[in-house]
C-alpha positions in Angstrom: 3.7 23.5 26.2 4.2 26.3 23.8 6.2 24.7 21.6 3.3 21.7 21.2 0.7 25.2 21.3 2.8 26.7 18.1 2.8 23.5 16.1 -0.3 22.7 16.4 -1.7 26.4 15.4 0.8 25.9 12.4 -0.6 22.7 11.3 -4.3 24.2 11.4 -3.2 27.2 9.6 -1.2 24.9 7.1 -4.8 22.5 6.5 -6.9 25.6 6.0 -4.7 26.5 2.7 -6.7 25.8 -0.2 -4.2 23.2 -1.5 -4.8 21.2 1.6 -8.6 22.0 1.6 -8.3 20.7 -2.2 -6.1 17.6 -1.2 -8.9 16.4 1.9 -11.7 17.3 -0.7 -10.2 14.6 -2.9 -9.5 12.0 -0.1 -13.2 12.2 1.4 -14.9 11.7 -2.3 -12.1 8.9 -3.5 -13.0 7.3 0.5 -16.6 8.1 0.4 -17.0 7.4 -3.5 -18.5 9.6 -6.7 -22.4 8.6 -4.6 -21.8 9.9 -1.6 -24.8 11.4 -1.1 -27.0 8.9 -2.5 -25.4 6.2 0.3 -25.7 8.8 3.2 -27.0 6.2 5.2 -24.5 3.9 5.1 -21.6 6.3 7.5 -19.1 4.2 7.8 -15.7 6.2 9.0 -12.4 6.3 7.6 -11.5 4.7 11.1 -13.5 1.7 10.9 -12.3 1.1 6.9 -9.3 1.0 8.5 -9.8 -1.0 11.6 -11.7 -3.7 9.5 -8.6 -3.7 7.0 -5.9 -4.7 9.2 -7.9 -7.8 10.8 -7.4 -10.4 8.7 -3.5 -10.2 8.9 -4.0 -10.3 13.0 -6.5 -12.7 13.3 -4.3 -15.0 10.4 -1.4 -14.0 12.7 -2.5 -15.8 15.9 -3.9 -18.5 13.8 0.2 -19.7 13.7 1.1 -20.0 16.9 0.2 -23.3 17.0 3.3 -23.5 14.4 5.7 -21.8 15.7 5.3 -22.1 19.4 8.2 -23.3 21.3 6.4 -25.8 23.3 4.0 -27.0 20.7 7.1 -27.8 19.4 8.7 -29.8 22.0 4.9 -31.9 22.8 5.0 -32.4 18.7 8.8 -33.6 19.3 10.4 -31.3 16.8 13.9 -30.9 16.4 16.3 -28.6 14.1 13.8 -26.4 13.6 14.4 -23.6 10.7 11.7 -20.9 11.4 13.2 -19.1 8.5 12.4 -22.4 6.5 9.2 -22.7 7.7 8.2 -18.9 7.5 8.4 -19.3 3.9 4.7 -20.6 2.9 3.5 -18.4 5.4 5.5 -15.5 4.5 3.7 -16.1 0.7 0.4 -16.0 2.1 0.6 -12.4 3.2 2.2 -11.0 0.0 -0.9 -12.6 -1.3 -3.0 -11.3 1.1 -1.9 -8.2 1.5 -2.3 -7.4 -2.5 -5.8 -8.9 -2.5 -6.7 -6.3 0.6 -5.3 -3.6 -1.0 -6.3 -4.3 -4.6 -9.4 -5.0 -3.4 -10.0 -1.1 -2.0 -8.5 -0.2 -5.2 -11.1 -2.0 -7.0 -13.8 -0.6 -5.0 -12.7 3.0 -5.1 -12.2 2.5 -9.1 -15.3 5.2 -9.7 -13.4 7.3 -7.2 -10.2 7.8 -8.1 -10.6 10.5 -11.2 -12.2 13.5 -10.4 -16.3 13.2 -12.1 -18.6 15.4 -13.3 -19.5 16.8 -10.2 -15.8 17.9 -9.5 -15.7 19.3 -12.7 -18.6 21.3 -11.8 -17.7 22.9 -8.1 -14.5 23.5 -9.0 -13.5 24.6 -12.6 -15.7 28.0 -11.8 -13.1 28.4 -9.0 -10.2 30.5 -9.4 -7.9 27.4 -9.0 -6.0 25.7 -12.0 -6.6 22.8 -13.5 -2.7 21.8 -12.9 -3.5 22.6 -9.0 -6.0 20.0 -8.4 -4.2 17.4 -10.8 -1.9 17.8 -8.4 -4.0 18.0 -5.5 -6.1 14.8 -6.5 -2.4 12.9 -7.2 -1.2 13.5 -3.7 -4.7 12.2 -1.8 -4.5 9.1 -3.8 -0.7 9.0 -3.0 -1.5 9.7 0.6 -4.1 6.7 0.3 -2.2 4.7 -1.2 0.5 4.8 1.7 -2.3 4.3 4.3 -3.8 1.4 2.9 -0.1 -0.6 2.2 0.7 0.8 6.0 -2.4 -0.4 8.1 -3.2 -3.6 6.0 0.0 -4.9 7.3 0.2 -3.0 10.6 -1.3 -6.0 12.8 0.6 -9.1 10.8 4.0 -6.6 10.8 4.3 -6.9 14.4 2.3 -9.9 15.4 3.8 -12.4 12.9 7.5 -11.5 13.1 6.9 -11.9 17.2 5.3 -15.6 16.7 8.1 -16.9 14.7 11.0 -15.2 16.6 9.5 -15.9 20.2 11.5 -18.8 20.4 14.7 -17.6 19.6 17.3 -16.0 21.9 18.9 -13.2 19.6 16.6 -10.1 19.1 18.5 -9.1 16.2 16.8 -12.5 14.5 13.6 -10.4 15.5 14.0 -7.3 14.2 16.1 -8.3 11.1 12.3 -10.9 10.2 10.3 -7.7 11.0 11.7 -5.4 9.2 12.2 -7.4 5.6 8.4 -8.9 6.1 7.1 -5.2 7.2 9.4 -3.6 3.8 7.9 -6.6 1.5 4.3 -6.8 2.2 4.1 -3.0 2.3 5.8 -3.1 -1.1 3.3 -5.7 -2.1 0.1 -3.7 -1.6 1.7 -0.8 -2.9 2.7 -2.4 -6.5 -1.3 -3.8 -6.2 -3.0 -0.6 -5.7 -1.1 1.1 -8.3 -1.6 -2.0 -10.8 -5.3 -1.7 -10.4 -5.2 2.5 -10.7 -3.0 1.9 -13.9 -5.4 -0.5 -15.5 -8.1 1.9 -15.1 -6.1 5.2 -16.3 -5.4 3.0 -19.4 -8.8 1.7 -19.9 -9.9 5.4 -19.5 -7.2 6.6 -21.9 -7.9 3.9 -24.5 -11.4 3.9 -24.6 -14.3 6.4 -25.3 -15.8 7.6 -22.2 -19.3 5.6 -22.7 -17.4 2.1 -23.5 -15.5 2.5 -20.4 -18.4 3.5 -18.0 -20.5 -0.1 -19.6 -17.2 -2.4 -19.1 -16.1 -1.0 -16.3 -18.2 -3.1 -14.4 -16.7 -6.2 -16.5 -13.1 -5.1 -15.7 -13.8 -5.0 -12.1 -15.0 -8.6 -11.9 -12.2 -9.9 -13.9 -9.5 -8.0 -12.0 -10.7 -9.1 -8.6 -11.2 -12.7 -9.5 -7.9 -12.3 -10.5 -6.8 -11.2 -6.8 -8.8 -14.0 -5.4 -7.4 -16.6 -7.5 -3.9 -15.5 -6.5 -4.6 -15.5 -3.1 -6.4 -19.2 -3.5 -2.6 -20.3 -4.6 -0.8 -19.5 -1.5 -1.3 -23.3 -0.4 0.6 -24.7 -3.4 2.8 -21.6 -4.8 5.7 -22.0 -2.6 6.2 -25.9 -2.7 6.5 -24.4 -7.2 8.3 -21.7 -6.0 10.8 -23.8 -3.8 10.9 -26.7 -6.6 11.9 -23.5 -9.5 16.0 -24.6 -10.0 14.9 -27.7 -11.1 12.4 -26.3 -13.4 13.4 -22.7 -14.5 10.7 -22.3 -16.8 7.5 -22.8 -14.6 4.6 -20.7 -15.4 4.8 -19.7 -11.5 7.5 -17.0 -12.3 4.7 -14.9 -14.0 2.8 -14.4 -10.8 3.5 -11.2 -8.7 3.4 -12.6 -5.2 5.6 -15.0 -6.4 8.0 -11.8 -7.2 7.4 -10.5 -3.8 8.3 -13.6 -1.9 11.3 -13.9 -4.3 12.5 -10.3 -2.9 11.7 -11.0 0.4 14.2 -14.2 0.6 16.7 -12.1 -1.4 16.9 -9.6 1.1 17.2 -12.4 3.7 20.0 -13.9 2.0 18.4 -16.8 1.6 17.8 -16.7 -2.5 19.3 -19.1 -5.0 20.2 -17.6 -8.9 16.3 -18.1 -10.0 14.6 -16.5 -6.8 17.4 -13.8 -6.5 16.7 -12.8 -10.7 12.5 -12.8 -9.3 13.4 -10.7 -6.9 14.8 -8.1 -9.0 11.7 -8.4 -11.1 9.6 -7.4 -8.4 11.5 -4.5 -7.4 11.5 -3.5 -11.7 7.8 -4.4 -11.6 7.2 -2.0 -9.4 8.8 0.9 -10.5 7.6 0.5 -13.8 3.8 0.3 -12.7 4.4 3.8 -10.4 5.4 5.3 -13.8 2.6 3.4 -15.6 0.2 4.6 -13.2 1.4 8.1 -13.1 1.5 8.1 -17.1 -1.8 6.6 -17.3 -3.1 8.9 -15.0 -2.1 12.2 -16.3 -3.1 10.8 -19.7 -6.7 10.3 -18.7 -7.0 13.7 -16.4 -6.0 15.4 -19.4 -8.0 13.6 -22.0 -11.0 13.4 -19.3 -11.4 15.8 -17.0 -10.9 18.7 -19.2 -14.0 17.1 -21.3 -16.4 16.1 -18.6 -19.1 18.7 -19.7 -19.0 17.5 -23.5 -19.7 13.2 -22.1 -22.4 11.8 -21.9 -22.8 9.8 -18.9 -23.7 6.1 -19.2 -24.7 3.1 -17.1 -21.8 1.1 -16.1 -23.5 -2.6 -17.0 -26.6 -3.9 -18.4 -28.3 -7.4 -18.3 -28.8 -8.2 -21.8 -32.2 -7.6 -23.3 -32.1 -11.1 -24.9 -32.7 -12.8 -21.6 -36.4 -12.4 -21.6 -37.0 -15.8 -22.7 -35.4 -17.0 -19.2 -37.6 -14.9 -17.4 -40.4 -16.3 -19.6 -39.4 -19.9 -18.3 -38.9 -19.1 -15.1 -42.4 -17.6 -14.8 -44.3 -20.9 -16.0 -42.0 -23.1 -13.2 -41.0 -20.6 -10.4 -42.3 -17.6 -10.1 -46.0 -17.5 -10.1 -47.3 -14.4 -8.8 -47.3 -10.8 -10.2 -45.0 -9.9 -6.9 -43.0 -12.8 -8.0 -42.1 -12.6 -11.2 -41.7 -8.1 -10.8 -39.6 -8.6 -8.0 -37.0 -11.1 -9.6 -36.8 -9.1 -12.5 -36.0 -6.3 -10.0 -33.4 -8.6 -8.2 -31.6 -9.7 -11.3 -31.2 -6.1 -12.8 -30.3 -4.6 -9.7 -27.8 -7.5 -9.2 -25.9 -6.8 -13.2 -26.1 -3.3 -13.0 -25.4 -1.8 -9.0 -21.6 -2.4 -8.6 -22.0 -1.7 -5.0 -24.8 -4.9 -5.1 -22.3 -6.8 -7.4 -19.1 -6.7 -5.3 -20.5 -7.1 -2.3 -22.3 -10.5 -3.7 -18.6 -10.7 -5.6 -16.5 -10.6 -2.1 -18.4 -12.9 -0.5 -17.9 -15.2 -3.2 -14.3 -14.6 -3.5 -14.1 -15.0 0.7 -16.2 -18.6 0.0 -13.4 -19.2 -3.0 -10.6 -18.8 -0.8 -11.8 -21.3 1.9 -12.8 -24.2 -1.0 -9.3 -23.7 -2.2 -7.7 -23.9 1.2 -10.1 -27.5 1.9 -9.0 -28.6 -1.7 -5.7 -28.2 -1.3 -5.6 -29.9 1.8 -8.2 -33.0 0.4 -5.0 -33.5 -2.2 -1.6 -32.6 -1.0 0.5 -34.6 -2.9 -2.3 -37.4 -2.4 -4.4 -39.3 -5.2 -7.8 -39.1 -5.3 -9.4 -41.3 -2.6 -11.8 -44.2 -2.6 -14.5 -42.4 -0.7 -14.4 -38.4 -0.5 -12.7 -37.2 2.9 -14.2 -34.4 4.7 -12.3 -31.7 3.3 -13.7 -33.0 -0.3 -17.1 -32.9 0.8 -17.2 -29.9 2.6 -16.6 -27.7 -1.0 -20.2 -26.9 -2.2 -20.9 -26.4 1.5 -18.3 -23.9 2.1 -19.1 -22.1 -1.3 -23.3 -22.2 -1.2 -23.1 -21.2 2.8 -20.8 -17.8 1.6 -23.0 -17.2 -1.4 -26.2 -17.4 0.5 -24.8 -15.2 3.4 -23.4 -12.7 0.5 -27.3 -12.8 -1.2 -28.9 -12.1 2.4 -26.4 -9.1 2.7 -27.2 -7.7 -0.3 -30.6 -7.8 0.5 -30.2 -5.2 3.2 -28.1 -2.2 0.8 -30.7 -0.1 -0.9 -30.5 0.5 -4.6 -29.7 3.9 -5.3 -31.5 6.0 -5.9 -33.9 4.5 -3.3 -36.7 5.6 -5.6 -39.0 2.8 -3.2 -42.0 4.8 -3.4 -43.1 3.3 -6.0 -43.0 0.3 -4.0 -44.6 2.1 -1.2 -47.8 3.2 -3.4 -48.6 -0.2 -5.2 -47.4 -2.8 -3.2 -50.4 -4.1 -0.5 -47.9 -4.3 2.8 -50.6 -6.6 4.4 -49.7 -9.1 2.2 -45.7 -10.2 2.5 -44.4 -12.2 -0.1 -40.9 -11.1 0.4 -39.9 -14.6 2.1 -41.1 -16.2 -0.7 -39.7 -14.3 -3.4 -36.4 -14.0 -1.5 -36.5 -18.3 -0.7 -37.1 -18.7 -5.1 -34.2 -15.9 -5.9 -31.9 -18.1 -3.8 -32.9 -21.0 -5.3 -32.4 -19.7 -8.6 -29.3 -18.3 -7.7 -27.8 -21.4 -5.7 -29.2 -24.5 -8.1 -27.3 -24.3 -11.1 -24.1 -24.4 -9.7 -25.1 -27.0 -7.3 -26.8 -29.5 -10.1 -24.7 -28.6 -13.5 -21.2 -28.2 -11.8 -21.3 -30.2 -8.1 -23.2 -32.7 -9.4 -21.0 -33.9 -12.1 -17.6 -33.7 -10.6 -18.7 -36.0 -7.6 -20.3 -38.1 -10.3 -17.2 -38.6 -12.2 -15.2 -39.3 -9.7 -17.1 -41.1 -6.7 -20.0 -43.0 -8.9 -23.5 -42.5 -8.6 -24.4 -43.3 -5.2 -22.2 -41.1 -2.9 -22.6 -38.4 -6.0 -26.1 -38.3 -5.2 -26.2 -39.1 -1.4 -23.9 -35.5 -1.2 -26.1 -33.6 -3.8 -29.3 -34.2 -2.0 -27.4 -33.8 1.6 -26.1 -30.2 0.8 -29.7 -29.3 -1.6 -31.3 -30.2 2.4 -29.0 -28.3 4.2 -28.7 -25.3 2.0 -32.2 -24.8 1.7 -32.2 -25.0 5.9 -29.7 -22.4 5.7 -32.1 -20.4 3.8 -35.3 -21.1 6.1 -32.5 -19.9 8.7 -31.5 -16.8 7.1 -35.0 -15.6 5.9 -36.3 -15.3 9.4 -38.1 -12.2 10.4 -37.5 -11.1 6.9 -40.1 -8.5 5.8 -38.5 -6.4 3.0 -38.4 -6.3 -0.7 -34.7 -6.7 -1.4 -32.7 -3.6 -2.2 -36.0 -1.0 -1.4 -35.3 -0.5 2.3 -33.1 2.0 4.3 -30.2 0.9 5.4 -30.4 -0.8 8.7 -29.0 0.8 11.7 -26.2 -0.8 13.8 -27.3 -2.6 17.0 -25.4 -4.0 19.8 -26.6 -7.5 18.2 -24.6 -7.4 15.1 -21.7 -8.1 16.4 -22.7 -11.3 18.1 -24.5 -11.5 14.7 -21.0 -12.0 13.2 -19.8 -14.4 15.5 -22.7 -16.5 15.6 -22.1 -16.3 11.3 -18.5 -17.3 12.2 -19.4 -20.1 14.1 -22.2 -21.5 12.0 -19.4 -21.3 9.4 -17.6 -24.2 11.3 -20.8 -26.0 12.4 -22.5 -25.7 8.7 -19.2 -26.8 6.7 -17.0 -28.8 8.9 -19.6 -30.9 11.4 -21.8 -31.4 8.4 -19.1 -32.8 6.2 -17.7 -34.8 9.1 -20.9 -36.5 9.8 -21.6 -37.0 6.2 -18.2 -38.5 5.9 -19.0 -41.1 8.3 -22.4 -41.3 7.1 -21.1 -43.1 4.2 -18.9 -45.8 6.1 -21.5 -46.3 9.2 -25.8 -45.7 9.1 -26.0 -44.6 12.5 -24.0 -41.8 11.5 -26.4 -41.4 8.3 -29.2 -41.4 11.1 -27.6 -38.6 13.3 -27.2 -36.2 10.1 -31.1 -36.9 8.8 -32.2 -36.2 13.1 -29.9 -33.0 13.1 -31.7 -31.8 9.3 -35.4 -32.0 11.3 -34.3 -30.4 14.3 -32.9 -27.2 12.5 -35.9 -27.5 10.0 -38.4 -27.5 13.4 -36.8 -24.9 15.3 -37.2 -22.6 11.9 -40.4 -23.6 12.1 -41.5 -22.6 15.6 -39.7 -19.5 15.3 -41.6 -18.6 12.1 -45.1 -19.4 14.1 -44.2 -17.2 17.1 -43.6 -14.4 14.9 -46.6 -12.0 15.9 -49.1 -11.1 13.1 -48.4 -7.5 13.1 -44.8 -8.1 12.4 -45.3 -9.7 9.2 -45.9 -6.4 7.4 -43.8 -5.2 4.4 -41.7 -2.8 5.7 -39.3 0.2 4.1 -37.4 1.3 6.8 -35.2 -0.7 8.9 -36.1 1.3 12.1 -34.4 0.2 15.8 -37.0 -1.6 18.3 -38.5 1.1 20.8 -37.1 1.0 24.0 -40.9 2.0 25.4 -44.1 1.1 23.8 -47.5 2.4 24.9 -50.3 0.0 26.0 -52.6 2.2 24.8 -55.3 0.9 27.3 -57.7 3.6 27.0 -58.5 2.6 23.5 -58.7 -0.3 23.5 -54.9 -1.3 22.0 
């Protein structure tokens, strides 16, 4: 007891030294972000970063027992089976996951990483060199770094290796699987934090401070579509990567999960000349960005740090000034009110130039992108293209347009900082609440282009003109039911209100949005599907369409009067309200 007593007096005397105060100072603003204190309202703990972080790895995780299990095996009558073999595509998809996850928090911590302004100013007065909290801010985002590669993979490092070696009778098959899969995808994420940190130290370095700040917006939307389109080949990589001694010079060698996957069978003993020379690569590739990243780093503290108070500080995007003559046409056909036309011009600006608005839209987009790939690749695994579009085909615009409009109502919801609203307080009439209306035209704008200019044409070209149009006009109807759905009770102007506080009911709010996932993507599709082979299936669809439309529209008539007030705070329900009897309310 006074062992454990003296330890943990040393360790608080050890964190209250000012290099440790300096190290957590620079954790809690890379975590928390250069705005902390305009996004007060949004307390989210390092705990539930983390705890969101490693579920996609377990949820994925269970997802294959129906693979791997022993007696799924036997019903399916499979014999000779390799789990090392069939590990393989699986074993890809986490390298890719895992660098998406963690290049993802890179991306969004991208403001956060090098000390700002306001570092510059609390602590350069202090009488603390500048090489002691170099040094300080290099070991937080080391320390991060380590967390993040650790507890992305915690849950798919120990669930994953126990699916595919519960059916074997040696543990040492176990622990040998969990230890090169742990080693790998921890390696993974670590080489795609630092890729991301490097690329911004060298845009930093490069650059003058003002033309960073205005593309750094850019660079963050290029590099995370990059992450997603990695992550949307994990259902066709390894069938390239297992095909690469018969062609040695596919362009698949130049993509870093496929480096990762390379190492991972090398140190399984399972890699042939071309995978064994990939895996070396990897393990080059990522000591060379560690000292990339480190160069880059101390490059840019020193060129930019050191000059903070001489910079001028500068938006980090802009909608172009030339776009007035869309907003001009949008006017005459769209927007017709004042509150109409104001607000969207809001939206849109908000939208281009609020990174927090724009990855947020961005993630859900790239979460919608993974899922269309995943259905594509399934539609046409090794398969022509079909006669009549299959299910998976069909369900595309509907997995995209369901994520997009879920990623435009979330956005909705974050405030715009500064949440200067009371501007909006003072001129806005709250009695009168065109906020479902504005939001229903934003989303059209938003949704339609893609749907008629990109959709449209593909099933045109390939299916003709009658089941191109039959699907256009099915997901237009169920889209804009979706949006009827999703506007419900909603009394805001879009980014003006406080954040909304957490209820009980969000998280059957996210299961019910799982759910309708499945209901709105892969029941619609199906019945479409048979739609066009049978008419009583066509009928069942078009019954389904007006009983979601009337259900929206009885909720929207039992909405009380009172309640359809503009609003600025997202306030909980009461749990007692007063009658008020004595005068008369």
């Amino acid at each position: 007891m006074t062992s454990r007593l003296s330890l943990a007096n040393r360790w608080d005397a050890y964190t209250r030294k000012p290099f440790s105060l300096l190290v957590r100072l620079s954790m809690n603003r890379i975590f928390h972000g250069s705005n902390s204190d305009e996004e007060e309202d949004l307390n989210i703990s390092m705990g539930l970063l983390l705890a969101l972080l490693a579920v996609p790895g377990a949820f994925i995780s269970i997802f294959l027992f129906d693979k791997y299990g022993s007696f799924l095996q036997w019903l399916r009558g499979q014999t000779n089976f390799d789990p090392l073999a069939a590990a393989l595509p699986d074993e890809y998809f986490f390298i890719a996951l895992s660098m998406v996850v963690t290049g993802s928090v890179a991306v969004w911590w991208w403001d956060s990483i090098f000390p700002d302004r306001r570092d510059f100013t609390n602590l350069v007065h202090l009488p603390i060199p500048t090489s002691r909290i170099f040094v300080a801010n290099s070991v937080a985002i080391l320390v991060l770094t380590c967390v993040c590669a650790i507890d992305v993979n915690a849950a798919s490092s120990i669930l994953f290796p126990l699916i595919v070696g519960a059916s074997q009778l040696r543990f040492s098959f176990l622990a040998q699987f969990a230890g090169v899969h742990a080693l790998v995808v921890v390696l993974a994420s670590i080489f795609s934090f630092l890729a991301v940190f490097a690329i911004a130290g060298l845009l930093m370095f490069l650059l003058p401070y003002a033309v960073f700040r205005r593309i750094s917006l850019y660079a963050r939307f290029i590099i995370a579509a990059s992450l997603v389109a990695m992550l949307s080949t994990s259902f066709a990589v390894p069938r390239m990567i297992l095909d690469l001694p018969q062609s040695p010079h596919s362009s698949v060698r130049f993509l870093p999960s496929a480096w990762f996957l390379a190492l991972c069978q090398l140190l399984r003993g399972r890699a042939n000349p071309v995978l064994a020379e990939l895996g070396h690569v990897a393990i080059f590739a990522l000591l060379s960005t560690s000292a990339l990243a480190a160069a880059t780093y101390t490059l840019a503290y020193r060129r930019c740090f050191v000059r903070l108070p001489e910079l001028a500080d500068a938006p980090p995007g802009r909608l172009g000034a030339r776009s007035w003559w869309f907003f001009y046409v949008l006017d005459l056909f769209v927007f017709r009110t004042p509150f109409q036309r104001a607000g969207y011009r809001f939206v849109t600006k908000t939208l281009f130039r609020n990174e927090a608005h724009a990855l947020a839209l961005g993630g859900f987009l790239a979460l919608g992108a993974v899922f269309a790939s995943q259905a594509l690749f399934s539609a046409f695994n090794g398969k022509g293209i079909p006669e009549f579009p299959t299910p998976n085909v069909l369900s595309i615009p509907l997995i995209l347009g369901y994520c997009m409009l879920l990623g435009i109502r979330f956005v909705f919801d974050i405030p715009a900082p500064p949440r200067a609203n009371w501007i909006f307080r003072f001129l806005l009439d709250h009695s009168v609440n065109e906020s479902v209306a504005l939001a229903r035209r934003i989303i059209l704008c938003l949704v339609s282009p893609w749907i008629f200019f990109v959709a449209l044409p593909i099933y045109l070209h390939f299916w003709g003109w009658t089941v191109g149009l039959f699907h256009i006009v099915l997901v237009t109807v169920w889209l804009a039911l979706l949006t009827e759905v999703l506007l419900v009770g909603f009394r805001k102007f879009p980014f003006t209100c406080t954040y909304p506080s957490f209820q009980p009911s969000a998280v059957i709010a996210v299961i019910a949005f799982v759910l309708g996932y499945f209901a709105f993507a892969a029941m619609t599709s199906q019945l479409e599907s048979e739609a066009l082979a049978s008419p009583v299936a066509g009928g069942v669809s078009l019954v389904m369409s007006l009983a979601v439309w009337y259900a929206v529209h009885r909720v929207r008539k039992s909405v009380v009067e009172t309640d359809q007030h503009l609003i600025f705070e997202d306030l909980p329900a009461a749990h007692f309200e007063l009658l008020r009897l004595t005068d008369g309310g």
